[in-house]
Every structure is written in structure tokens, then in C-alpha cells.
matplotlib code that plots the C-alpha trace (Angstrom):
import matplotlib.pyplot as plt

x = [74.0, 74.8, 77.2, 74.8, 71.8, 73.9, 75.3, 71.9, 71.0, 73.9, 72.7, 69.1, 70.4, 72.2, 69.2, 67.0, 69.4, 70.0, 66.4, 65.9, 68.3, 65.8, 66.0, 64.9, 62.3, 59.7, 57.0, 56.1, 53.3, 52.7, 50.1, 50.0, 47.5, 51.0, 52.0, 48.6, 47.9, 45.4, 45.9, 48.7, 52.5, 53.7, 57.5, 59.7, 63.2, 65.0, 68.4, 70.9, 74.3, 75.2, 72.8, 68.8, 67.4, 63.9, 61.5, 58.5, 54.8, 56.6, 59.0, 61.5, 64.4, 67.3, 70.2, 70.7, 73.7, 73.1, 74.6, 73.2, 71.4, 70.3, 67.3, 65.3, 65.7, 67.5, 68.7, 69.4, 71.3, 70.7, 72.8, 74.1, 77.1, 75.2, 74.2, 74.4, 71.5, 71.1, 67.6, 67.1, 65.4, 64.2, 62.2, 61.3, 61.6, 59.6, 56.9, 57.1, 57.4, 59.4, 60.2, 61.6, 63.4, 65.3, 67.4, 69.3, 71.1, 70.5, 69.1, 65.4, 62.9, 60.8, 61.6, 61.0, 58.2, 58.7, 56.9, 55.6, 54.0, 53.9, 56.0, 55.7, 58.5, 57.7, 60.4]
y = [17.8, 16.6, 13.3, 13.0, 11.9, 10.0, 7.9, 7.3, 6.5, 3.7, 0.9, 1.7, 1.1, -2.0, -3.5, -3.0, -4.4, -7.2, -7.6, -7.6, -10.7, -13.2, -16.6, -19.1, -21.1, -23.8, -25.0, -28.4, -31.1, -34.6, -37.4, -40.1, -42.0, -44.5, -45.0, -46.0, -42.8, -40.4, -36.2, -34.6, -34.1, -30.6, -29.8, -26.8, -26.3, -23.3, -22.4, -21.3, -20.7, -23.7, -26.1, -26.5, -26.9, -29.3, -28.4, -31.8, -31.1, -32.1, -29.3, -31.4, -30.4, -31.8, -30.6, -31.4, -30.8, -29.4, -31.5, -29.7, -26.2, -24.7, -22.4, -25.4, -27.5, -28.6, -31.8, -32.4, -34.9, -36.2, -39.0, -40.6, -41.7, -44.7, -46.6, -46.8, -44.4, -41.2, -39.2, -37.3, -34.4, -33.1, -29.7, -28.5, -25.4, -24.9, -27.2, -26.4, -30.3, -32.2, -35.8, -37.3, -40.4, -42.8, -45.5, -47.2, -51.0, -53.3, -55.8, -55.1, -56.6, -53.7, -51.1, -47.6, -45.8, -41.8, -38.9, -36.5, -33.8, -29.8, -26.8, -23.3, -21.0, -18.7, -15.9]
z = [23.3, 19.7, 21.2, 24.0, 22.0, 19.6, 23.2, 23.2, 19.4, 19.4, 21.8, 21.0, 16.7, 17.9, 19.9, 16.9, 14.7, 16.3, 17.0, 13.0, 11.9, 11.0, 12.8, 9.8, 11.9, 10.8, 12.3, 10.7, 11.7, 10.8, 10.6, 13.6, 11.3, 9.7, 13.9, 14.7, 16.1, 15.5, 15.2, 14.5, 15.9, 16.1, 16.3, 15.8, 14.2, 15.0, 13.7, 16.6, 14.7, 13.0, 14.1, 15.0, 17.5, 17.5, 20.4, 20.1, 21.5, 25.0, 24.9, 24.8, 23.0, 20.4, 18.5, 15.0, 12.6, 9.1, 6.7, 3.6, 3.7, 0.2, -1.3, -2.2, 1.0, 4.2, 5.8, 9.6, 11.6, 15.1, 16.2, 19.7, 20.8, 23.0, 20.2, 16.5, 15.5, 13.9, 13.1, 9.9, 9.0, 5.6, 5.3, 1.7, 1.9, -2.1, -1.0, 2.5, 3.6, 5.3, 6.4, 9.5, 10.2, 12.8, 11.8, 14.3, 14.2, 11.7, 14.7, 14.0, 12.7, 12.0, 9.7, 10.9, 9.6, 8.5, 9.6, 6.8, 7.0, 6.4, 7.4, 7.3, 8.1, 10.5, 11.3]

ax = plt.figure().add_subplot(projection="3d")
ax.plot(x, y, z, "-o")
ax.set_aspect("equal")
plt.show()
């Protein structure tokens, strides 16, 4: 009876243990008021292995690599292979802020504007 419960104990241990690795996941939000816009933009960044995933208001979703990951804060990297552009990603993780940008060619006139706004980590 003794090595049949404990059959049973084993995959029931490993499910909750699994289940109990924490995801690090933010959930951050920025002002539309320096785009013209009004309200808010809502976005999340989970971490799936080695990268993060951002899931915008849309549901649509993008990968970014983590080029630095330490107690005080993170930094993400989107870029294409299309065109010269990459989109970066800074979440303070002591303030609980972060800051998003896209730089692409030098050919434009207008400089890109950043998103700011607040996070909140929320695994």
C-alpha cells in the first residue's frame, strides 16, 4: 500500500512543484498624452526561458532578448531582420517603471518619442 500511495504522491509533488516556479511577469502602462493620444497603453512582459514575451492591448504578441537582467532593473531587445530597427525595453524593477523605445534608420525626420510609464510585477 506503502509504494502505491507514494506512485501517487510523485506526479501530484511534481505538478505542484512546477506549478510553484515563479514566472517574473510585469504588467506596465503608459501615457498616450506625448503621441497625441489620450488614456492609457497596457502591455505585458512575461519571461519564457531566456526571453520575454510582450502581449500589447491587441494581444498581439513579440519576443524580446534580454540583454541585461539584474536586481535593480532589466533591458529588452526587439529587432527585425527587414529593416534596420530594433525596440527597447527598460523596466525598473526598484521604482517599478519602465521605458520603451523604437529606433529604426537614420532616414527620418522625426525623432521617436518614448513611452513611460509604471509596472508592477505580478507573479
Amino acid at each position: 500500500m506503502k509504494i502505491k500511495s507514494m506512485k501517487l504522491l510523485l506526479p501530484l509533488a511534481l505538478i505542484l512543484s512546477l506549478n510553484s516556479l515563479s514566472q517574473e511577469k510585469y504588467v506596465c502602462s503608459g501615457d498616450l498624452s506625448p503621441f497625441g493620444g489620450t488614456g492609457f497603453e497596457t502591455k505585458t512582459y512575461e519571461r519564457t526561458g531566456d526571453y520575454f514575451t510582450k502581449i500589447n492591448s491587441m494581444g498581439d504578441k513579440s519576443y524580446f532578448y534580454i540583454l541585461e537582467d539584474n536586481d535593480t532593473f532589466l533591458t529588452l531587445i526587439n529587432s527585425t531582420s527587414n529593416y534596420p530597427s530594433v525596440f527597447v525595453t527598460f523596466i525598473d524593477k526598484k521604482n517599478k517603471t519602465f521605458v520603451e523605445n523604437y529606433f529604426s534608420d537614420m532616414t527620418s525626420s522625426t525623432p521617436s518619442i518614448p513611452l513611460k510609464g509604471s509596472c508592477i510585477r505580478v507573479d
